[in-house]
Biopython code that builds the backbone (N, CA, C, O; Angstrom):
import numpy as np
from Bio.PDB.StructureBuilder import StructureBuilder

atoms = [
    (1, "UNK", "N", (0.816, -1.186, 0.000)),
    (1, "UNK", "CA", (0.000, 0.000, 0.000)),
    (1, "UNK", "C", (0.862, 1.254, 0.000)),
    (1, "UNK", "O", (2.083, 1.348, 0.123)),
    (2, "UNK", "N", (0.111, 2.017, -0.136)),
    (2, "UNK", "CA", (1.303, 3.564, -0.374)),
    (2, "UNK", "C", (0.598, 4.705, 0.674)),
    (2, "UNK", "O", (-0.631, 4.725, 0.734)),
    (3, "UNK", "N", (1.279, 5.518, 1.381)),
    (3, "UNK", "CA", (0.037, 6.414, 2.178)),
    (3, "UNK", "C", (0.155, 7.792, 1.735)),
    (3, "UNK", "O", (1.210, 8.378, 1.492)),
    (4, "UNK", "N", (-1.241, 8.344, 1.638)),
    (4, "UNK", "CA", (-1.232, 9.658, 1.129)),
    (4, "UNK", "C", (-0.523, 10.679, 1.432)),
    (4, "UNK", "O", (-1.105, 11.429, 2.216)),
    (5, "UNK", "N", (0.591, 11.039, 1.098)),
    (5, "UNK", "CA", (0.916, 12.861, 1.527)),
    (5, "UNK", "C", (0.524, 14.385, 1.873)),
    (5, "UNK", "O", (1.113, 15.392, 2.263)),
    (6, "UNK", "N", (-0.925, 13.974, 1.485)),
    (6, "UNK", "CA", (-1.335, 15.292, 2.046)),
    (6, "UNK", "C", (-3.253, 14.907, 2.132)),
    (6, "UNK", "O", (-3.940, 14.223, 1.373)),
    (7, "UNK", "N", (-3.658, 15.739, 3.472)),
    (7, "UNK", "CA", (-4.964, 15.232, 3.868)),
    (7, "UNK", "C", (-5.989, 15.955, 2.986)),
    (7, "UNK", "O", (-7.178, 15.649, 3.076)),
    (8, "UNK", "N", (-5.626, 16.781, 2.247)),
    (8, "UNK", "CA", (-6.269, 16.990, 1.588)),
    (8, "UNK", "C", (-6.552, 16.822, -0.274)),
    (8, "UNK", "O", (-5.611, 16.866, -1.066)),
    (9, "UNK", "N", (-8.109, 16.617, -0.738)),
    (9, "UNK", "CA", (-7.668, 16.143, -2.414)),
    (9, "UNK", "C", (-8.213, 17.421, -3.032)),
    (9, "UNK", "O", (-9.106, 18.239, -2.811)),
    (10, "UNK", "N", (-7.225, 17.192, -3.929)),
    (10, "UNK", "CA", (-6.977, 18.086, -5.114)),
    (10, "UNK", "C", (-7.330, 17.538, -6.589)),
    (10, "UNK", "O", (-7.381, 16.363, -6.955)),
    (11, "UNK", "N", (-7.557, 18.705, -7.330)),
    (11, "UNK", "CA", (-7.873, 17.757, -8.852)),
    (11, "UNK", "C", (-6.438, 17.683, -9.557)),
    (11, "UNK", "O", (-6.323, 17.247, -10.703)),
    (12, "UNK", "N", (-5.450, 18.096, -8.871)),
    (12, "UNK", "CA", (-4.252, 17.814, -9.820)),
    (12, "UNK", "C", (-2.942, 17.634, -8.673)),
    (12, "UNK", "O", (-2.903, 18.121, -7.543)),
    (13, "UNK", "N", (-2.062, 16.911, -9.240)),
    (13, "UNK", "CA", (-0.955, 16.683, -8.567)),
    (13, "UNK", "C", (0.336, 16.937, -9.120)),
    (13, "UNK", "O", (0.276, 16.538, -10.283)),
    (14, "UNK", "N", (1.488, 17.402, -8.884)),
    (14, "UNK", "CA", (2.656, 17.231, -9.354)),
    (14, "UNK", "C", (3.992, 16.636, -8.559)),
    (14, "UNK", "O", (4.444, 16.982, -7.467)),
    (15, "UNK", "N", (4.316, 15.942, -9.192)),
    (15, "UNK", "CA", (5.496, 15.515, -8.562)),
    (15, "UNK", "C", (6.806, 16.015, -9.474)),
    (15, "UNK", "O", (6.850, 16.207, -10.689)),
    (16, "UNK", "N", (7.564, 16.120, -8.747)),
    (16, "UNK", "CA", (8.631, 16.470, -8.721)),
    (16, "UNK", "C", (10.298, 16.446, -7.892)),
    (16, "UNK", "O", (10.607, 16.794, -6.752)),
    (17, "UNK", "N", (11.346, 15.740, -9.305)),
    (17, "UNK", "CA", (12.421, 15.097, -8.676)),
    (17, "UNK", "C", (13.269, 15.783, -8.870)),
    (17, "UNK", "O", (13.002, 16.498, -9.836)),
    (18, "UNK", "N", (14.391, 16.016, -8.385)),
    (18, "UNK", "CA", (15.963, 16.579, -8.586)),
    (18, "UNK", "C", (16.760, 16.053, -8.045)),
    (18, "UNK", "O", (16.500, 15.263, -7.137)),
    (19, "UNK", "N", (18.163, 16.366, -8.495)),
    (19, "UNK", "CA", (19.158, 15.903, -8.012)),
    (19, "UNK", "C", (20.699, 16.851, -7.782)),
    (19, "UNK", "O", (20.695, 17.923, -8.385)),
    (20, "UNK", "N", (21.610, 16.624, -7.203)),
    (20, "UNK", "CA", (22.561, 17.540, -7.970)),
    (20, "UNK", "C", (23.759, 17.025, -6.736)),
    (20, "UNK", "O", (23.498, 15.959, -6.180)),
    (21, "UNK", "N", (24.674, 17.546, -6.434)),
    (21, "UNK", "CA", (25.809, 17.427, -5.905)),
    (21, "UNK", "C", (26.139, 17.697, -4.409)),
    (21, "UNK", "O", (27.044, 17.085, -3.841)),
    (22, "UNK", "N", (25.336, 18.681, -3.761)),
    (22, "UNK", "CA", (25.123, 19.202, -2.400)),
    (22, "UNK", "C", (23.533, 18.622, -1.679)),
    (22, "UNK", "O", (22.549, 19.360, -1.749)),
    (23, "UNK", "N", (23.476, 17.729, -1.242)),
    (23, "UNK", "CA", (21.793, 17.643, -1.280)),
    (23, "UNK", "C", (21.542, 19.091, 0.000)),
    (23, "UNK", "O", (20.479, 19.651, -0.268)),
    (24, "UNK", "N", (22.002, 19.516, 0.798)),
    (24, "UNK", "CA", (21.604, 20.543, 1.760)),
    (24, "UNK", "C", (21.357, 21.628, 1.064)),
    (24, "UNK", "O", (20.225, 22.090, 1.202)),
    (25, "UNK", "N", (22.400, 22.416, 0.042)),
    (25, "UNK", "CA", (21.741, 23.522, -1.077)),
    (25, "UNK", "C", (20.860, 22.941, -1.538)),
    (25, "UNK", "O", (19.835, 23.622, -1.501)),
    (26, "UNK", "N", (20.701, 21.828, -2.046)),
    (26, "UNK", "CA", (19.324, 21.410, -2.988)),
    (26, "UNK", "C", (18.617, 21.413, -2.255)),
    (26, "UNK", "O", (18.169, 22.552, -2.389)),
    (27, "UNK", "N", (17.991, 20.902, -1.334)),
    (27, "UNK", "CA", (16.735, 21.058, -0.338)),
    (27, "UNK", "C", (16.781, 22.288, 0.163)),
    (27, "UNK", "O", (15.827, 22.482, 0.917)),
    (28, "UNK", "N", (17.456, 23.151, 0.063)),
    (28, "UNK", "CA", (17.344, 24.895, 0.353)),
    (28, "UNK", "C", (16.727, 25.186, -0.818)),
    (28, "UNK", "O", (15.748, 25.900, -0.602)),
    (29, "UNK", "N", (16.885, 24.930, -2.004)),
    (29, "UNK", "CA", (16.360, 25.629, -3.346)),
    (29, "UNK", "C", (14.945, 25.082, -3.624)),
    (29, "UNK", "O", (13.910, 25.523, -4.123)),
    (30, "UNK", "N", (15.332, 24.011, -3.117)),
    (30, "UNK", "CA", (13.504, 23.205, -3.794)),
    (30, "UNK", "C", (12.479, 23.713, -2.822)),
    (30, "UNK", "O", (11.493, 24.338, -3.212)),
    (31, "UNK", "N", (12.828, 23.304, -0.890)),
    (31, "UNK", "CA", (11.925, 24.506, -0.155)),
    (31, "UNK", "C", (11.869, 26.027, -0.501)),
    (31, "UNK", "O", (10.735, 26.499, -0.573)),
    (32, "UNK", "N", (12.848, 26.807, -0.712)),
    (32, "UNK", "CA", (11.803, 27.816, -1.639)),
    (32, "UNK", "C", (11.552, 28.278, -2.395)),
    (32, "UNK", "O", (11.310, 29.477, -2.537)),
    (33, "UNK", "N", (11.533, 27.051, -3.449)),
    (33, "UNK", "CA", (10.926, 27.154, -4.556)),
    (33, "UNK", "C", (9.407, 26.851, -3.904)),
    (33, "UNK", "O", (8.640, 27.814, -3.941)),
    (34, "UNK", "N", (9.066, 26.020, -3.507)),
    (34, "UNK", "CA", (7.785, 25.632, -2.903)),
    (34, "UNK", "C", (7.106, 26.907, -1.870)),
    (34, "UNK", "O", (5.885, 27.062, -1.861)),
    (35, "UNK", "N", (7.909, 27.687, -1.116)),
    (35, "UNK", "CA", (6.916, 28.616, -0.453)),
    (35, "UNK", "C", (6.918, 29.585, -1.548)),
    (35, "UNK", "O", (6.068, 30.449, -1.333)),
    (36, "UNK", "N", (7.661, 29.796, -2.823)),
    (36, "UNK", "CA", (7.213, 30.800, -3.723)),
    (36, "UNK", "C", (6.058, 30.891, -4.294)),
    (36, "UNK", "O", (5.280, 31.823, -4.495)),
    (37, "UNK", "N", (6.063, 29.532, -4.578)),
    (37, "UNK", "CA", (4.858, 29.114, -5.426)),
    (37, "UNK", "C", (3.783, 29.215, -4.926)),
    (37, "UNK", "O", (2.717, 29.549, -5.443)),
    (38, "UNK", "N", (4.142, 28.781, -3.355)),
    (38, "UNK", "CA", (2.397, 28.866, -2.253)),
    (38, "UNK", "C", (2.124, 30.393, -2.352)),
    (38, "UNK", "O", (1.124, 30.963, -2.790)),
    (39, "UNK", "N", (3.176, 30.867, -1.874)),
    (39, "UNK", "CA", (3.137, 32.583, -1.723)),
    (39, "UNK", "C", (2.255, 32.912, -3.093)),
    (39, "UNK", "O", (1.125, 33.374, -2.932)),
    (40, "UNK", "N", (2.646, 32.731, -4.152)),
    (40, "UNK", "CA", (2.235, 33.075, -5.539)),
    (40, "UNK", "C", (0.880, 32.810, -5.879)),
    (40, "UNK", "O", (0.279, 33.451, -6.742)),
    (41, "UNK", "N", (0.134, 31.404, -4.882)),
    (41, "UNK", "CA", (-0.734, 31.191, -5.415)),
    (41, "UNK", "C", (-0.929, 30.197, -6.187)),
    (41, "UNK", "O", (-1.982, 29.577, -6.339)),
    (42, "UNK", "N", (0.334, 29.980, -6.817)),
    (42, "UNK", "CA", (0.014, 29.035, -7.986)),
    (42, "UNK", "C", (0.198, 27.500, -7.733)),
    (42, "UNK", "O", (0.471, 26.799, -8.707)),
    (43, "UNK", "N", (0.036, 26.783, -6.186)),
    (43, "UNK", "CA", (-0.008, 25.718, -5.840)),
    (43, "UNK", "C", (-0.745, 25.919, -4.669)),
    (43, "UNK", "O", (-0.759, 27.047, -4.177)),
    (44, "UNK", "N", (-1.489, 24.806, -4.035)),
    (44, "UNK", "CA", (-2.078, 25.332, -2.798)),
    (44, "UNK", "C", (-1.844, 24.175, -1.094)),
    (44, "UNK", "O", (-2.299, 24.003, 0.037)),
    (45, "UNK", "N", (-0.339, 23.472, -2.492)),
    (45, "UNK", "CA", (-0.247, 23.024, -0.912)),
    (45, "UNK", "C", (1.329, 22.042, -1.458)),
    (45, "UNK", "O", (1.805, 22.230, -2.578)),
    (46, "UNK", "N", (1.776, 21.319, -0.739)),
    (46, "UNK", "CA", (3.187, 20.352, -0.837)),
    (46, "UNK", "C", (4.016, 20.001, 0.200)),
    (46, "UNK", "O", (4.429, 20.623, 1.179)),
    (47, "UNK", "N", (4.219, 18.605, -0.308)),
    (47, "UNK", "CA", (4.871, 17.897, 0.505)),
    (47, "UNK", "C", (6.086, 17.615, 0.027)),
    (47, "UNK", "O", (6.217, 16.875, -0.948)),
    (48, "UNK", "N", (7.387, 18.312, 0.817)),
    (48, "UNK", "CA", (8.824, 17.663, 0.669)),
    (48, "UNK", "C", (9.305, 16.350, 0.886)),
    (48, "UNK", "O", (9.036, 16.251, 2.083)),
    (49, "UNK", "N", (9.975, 14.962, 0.488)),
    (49, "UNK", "CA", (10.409, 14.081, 1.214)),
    (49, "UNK", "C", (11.305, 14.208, 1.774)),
    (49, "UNK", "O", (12.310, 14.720, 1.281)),
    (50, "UNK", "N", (11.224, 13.727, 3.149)),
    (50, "UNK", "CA", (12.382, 13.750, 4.153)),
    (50, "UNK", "C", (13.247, 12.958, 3.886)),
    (50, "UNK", "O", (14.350, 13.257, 4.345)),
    (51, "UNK", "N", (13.157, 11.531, 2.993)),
    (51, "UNK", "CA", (13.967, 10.341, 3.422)),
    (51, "UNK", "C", (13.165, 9.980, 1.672)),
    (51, "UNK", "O", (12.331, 10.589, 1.002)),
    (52, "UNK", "N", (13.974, 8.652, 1.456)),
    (52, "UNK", "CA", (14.137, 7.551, 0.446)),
    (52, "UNK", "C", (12.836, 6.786, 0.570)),
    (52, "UNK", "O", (12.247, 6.361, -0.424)),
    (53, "UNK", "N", (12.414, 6.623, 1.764)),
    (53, "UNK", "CA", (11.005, 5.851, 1.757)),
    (53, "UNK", "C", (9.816, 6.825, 1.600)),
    (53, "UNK", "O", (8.664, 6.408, 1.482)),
    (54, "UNK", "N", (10.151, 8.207, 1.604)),
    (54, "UNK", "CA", (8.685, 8.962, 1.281)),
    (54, "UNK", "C", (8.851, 9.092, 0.323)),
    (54, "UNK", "O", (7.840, 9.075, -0.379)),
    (55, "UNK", "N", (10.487, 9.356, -0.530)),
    (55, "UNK", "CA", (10.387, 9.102, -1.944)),
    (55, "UNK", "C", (9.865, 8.647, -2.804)),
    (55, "UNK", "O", (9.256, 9.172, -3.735)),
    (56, "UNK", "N", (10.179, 6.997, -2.415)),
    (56, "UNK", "CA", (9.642, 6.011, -2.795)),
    (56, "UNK", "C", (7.969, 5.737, -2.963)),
    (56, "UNK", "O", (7.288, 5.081, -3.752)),
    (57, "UNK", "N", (7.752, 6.391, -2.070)),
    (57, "UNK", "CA", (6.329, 6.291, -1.805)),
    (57, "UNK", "C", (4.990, 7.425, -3.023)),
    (57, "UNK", "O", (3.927, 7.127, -3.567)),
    (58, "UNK", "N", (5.872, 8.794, -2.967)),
    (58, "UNK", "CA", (5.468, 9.339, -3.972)),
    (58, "UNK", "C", (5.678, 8.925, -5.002)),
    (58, "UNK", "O", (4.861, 9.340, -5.825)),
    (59, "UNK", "N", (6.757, 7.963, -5.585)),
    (59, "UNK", "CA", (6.407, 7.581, -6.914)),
    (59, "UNK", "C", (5.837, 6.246, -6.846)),
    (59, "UNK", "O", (5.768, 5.825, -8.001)),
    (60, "UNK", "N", (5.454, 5.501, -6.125)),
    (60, "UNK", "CA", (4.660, 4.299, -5.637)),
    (60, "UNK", "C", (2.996, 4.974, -6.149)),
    (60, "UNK", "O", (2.257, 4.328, -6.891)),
    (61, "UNK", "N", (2.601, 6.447, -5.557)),
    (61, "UNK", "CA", (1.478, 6.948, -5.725)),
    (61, "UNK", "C", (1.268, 7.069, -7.443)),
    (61, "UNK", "O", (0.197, 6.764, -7.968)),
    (62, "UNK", "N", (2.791, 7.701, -8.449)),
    (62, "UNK", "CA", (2.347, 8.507, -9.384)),
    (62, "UNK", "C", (2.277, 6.585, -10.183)),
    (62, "UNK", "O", (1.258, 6.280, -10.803)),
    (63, "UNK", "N", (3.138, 5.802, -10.073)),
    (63, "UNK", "CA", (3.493, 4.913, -10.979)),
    (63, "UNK", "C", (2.209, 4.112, -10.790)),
    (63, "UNK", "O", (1.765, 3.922, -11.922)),
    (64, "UNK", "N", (1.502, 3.620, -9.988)),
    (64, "UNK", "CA", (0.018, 3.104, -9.408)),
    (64, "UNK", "C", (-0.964, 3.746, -10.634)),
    (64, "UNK", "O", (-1.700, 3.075, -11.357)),
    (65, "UNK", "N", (-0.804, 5.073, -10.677)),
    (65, "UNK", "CA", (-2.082, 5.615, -11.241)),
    (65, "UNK", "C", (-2.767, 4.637, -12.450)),
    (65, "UNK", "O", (-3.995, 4.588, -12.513)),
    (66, "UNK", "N", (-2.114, 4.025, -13.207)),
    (66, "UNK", "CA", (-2.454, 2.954, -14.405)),
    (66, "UNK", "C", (-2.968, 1.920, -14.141)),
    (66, "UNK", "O", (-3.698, 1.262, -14.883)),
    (67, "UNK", "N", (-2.613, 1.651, -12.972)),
    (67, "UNK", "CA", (-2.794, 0.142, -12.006)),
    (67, "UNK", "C", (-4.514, 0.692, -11.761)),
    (67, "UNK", "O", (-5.451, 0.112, -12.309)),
    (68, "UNK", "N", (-4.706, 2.000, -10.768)),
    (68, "UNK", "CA", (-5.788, 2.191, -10.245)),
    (68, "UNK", "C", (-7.160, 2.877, -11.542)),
    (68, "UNK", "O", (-8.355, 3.028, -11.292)),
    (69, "UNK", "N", (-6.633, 3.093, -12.530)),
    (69, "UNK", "CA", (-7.710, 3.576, -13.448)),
    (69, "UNK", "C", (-7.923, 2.243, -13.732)),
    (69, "UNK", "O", (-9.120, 1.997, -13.581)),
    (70, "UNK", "N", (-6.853, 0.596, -14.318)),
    (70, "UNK", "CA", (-8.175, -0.387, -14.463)),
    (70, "UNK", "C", (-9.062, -0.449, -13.883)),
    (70, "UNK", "O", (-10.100, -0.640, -14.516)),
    (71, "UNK", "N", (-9.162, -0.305, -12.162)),
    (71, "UNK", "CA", (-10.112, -0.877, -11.816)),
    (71, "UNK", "C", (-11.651, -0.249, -11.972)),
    (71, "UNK", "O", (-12.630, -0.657, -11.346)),
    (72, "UNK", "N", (-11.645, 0.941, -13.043)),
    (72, "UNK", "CA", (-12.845, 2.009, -13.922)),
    (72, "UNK", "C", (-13.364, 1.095, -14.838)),
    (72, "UNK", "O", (-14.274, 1.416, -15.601)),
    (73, "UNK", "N", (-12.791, -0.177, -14.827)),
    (73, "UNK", "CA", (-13.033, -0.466, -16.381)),
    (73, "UNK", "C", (-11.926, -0.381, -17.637)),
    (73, "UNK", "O", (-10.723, -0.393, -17.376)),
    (74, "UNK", "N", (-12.413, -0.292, -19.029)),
    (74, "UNK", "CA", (-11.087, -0.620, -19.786)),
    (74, "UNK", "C", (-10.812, 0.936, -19.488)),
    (74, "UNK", "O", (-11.525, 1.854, -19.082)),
    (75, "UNK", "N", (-9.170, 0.804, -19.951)),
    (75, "UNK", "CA", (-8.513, 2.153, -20.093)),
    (75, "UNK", "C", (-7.823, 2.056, -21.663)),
    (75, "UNK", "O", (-7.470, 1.190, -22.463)),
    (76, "UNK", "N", (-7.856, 2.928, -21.593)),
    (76, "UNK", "CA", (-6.949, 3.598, -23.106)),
    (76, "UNK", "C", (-5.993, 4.769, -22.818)),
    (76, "UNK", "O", (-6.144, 5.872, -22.292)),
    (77, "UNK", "N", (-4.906, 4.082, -23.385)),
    (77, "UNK", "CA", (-3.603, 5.164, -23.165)),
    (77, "UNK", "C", (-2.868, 5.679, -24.101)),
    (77, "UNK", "O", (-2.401, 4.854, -24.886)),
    (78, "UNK", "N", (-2.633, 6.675, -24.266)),
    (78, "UNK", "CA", (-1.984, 7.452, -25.987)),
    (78, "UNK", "C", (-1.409, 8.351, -24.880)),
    (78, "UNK", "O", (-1.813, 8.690, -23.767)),
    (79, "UNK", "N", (0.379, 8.770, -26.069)),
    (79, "UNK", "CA", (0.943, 9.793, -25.611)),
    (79, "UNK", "C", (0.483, 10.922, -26.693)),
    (79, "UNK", "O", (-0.144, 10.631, -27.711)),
    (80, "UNK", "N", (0.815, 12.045, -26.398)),
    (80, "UNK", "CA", (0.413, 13.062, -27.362)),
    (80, "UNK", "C", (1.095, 13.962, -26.671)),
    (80, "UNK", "O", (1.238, 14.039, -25.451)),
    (81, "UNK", "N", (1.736, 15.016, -27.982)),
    (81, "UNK", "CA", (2.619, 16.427, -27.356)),
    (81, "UNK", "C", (1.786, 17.095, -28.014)),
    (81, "UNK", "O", (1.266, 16.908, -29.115)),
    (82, "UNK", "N", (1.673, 18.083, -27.074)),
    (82, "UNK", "CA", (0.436, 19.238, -26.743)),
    (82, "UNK", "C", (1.453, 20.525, -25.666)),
    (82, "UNK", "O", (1.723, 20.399, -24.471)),
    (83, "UNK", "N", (1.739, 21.397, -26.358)),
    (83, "UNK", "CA", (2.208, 22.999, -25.435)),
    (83, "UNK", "C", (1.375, 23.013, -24.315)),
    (83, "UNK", "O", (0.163, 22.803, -24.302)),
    (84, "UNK", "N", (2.226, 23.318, -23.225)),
    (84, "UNK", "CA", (1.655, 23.110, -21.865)),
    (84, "UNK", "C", (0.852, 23.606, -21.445)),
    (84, "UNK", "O", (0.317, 23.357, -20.364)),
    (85, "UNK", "N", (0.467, 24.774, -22.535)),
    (85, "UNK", "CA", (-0.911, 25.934, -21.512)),
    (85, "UNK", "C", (-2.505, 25.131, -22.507)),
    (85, "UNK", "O", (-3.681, 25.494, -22.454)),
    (86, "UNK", "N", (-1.996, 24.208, -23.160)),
    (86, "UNK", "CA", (-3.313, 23.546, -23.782)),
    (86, "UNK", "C", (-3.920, 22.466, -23.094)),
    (86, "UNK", "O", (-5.036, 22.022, -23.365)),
    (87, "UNK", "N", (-2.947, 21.925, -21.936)),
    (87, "UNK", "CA", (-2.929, 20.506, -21.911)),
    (87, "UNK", "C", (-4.527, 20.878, -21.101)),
    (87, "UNK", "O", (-5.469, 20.687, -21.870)),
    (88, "UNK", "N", (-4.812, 21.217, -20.126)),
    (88, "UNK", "CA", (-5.478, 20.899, -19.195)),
    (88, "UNK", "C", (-7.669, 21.370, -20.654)),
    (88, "UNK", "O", (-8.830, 20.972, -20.569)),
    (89, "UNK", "N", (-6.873, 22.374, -21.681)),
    (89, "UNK", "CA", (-8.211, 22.172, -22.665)),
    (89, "UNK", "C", (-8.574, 20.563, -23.366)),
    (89, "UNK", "O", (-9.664, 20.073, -23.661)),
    (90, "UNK", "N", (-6.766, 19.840, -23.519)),
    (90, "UNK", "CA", (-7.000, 18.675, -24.122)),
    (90, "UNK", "C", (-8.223, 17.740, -23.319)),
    (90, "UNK", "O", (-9.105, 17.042, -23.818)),
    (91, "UNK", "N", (-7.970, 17.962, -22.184)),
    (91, "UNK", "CA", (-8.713, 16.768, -21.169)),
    (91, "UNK", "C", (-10.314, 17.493, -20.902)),
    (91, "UNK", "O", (-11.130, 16.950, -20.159)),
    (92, "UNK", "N", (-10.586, 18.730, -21.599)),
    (92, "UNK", "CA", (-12.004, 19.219, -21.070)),
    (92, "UNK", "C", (-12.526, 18.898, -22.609)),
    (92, "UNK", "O", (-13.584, 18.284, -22.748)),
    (93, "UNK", "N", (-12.118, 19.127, -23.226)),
    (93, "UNK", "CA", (-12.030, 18.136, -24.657)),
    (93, "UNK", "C", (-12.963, 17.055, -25.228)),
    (93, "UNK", "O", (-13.924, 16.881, -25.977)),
    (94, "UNK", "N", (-11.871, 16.279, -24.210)),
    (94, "UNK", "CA", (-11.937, 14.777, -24.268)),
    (94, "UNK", "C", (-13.483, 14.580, -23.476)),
    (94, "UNK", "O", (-14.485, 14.065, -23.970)),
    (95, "UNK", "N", (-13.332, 15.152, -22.117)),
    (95, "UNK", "CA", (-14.909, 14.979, -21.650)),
    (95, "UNK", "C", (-15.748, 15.014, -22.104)),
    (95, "UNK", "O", (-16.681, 14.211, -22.146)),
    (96, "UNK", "N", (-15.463, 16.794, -22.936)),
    (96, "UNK", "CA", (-16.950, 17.237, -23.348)),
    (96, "UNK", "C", (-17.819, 15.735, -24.537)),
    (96, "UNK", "O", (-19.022, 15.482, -24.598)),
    (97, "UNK", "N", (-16.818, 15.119, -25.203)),
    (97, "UNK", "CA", (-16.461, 14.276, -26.735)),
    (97, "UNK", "C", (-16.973, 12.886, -25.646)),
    (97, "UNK", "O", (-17.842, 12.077, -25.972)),
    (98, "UNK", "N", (-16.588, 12.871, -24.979)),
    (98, "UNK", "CA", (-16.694, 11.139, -24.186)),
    (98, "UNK", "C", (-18.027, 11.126, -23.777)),
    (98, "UNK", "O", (-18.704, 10.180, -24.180)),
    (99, "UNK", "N", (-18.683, 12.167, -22.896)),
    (99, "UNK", "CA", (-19.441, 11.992, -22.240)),
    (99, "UNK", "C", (-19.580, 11.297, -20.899)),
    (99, "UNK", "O", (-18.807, 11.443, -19.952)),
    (100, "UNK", "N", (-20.521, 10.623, -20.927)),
    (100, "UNK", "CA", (-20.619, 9.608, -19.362)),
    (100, "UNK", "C", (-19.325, 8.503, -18.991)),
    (100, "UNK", "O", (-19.274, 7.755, -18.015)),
    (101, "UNK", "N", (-18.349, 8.645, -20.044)),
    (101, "UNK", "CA", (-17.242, 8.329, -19.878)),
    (101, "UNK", "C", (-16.367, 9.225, -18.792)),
    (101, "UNK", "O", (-16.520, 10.446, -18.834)),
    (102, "UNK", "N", (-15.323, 8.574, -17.679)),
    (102, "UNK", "CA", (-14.427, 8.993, -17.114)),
    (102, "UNK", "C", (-13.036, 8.997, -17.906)),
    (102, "UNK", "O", (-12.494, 8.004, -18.391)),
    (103, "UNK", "N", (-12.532, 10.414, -17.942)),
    (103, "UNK", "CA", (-11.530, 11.082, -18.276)),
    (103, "UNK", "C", (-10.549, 11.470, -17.267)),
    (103, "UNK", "O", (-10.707, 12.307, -16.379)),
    (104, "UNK", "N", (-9.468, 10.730, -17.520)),
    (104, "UNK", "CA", (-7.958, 11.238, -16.489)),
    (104, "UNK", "C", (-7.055, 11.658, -17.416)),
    (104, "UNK", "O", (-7.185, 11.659, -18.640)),
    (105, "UNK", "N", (-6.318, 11.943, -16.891)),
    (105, "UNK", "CA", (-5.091, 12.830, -17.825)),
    (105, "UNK", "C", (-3.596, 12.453, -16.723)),
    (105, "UNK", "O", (-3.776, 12.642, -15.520)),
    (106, "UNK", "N", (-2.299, 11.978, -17.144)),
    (106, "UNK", "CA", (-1.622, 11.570, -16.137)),
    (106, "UNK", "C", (-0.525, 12.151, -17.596)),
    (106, "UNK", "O", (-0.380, 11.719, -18.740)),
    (107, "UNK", "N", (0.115, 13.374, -16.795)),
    (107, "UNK", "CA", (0.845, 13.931, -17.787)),
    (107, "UNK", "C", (2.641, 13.711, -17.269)),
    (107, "UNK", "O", (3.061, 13.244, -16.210)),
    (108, "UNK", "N", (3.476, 14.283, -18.546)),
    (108, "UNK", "CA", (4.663, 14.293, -17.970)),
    (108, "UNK", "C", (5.062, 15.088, -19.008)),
    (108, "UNK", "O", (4.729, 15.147, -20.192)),
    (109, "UNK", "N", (6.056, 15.854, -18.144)),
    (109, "UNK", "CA", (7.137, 17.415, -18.581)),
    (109, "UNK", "C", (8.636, 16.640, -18.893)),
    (109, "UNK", "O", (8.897, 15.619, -18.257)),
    (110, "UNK", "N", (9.578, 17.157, -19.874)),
    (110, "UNK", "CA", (10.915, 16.714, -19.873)),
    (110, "UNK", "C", (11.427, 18.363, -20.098)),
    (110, "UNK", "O", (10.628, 19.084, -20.695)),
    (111, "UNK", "N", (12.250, 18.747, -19.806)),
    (111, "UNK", "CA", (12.725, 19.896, -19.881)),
    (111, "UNK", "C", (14.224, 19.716, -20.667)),
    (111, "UNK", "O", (15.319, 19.542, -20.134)),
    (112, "UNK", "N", (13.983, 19.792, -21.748)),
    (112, "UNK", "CA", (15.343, 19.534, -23.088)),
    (112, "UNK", "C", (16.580, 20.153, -22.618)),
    (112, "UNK", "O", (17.631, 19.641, -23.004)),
    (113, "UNK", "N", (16.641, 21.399, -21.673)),
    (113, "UNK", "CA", (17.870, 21.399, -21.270)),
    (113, "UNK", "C", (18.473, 20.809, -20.011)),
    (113, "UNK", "O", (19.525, 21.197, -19.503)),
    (114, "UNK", "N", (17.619, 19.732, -19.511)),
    (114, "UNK", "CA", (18.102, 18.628, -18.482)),
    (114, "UNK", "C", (18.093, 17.273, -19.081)),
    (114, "UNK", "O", (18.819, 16.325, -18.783)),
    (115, "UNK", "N", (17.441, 17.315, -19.700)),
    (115, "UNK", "CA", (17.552, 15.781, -20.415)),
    (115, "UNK", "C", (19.379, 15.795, -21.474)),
    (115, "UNK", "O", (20.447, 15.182, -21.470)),
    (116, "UNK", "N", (18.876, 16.639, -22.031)),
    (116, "UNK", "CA", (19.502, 16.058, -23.125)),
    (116, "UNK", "C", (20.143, 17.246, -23.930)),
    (116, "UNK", "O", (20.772, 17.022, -24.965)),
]
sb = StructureBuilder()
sb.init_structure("model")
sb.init_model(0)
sb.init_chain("A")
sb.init_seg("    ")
for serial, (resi, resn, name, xyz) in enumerate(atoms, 1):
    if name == "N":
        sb.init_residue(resn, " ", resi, " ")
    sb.init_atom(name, np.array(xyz, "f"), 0.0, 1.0, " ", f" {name:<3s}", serial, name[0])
structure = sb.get_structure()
């Protein structure tokens, strides 16, 4: 089982990993990056991992998600690149077009100057 990170639900989630050479600067930059964002508004809540097992656990939550939409019934999965300020029209889209059908959206970002 995996346990939730935060008591409250939301219609969207992000996770998010880094890495780099100092982990004490890095967990200085990523906490405030996170109260910026609260400050800003533009998130309304987050959880840091302390350790390897809450790690683990948040991607236990994101990697599940495929596991937990079978149990809706069939699923259908397509990748598609779509500019990021469209994505969230793609999935109102898809509703409006589906109907009494359930619509999820389980997205992912690569940022070309970290990859590659």
């Amino acid at each position: 089982g995996v346990t939730r990170p935060m008591d409250t639900e939301y219609p969207f989630y992000m996770l998010i990993e880094t890495s780099g050479s100092n982990s004490e600067h890095d967990n200085a930059k990523i906490e405030s990056f996170i109260e910026k964002v609260m400050e800003q508004q533009c998130i309304s809540d987050g959880v840091l991992a302390s350790d390897q097992a809450q790690a683990d656990n948040l991607w236990r939550l994101r990697e599940g998600a495929a596991e937990a939409l079978n149990k809706h019934g069939y699923t259908y999965k397509y990748d598609v690149s779509v500019p990021s300020h469209q994505m969230y029209g793609l999935v109102e889209t898809m509703r409006d077009r589906l109907g009494a059908a359930e619509v999820f959206s389980k997205e992912h970002s690569l940022s070309p100057n970290v990859v590659g």
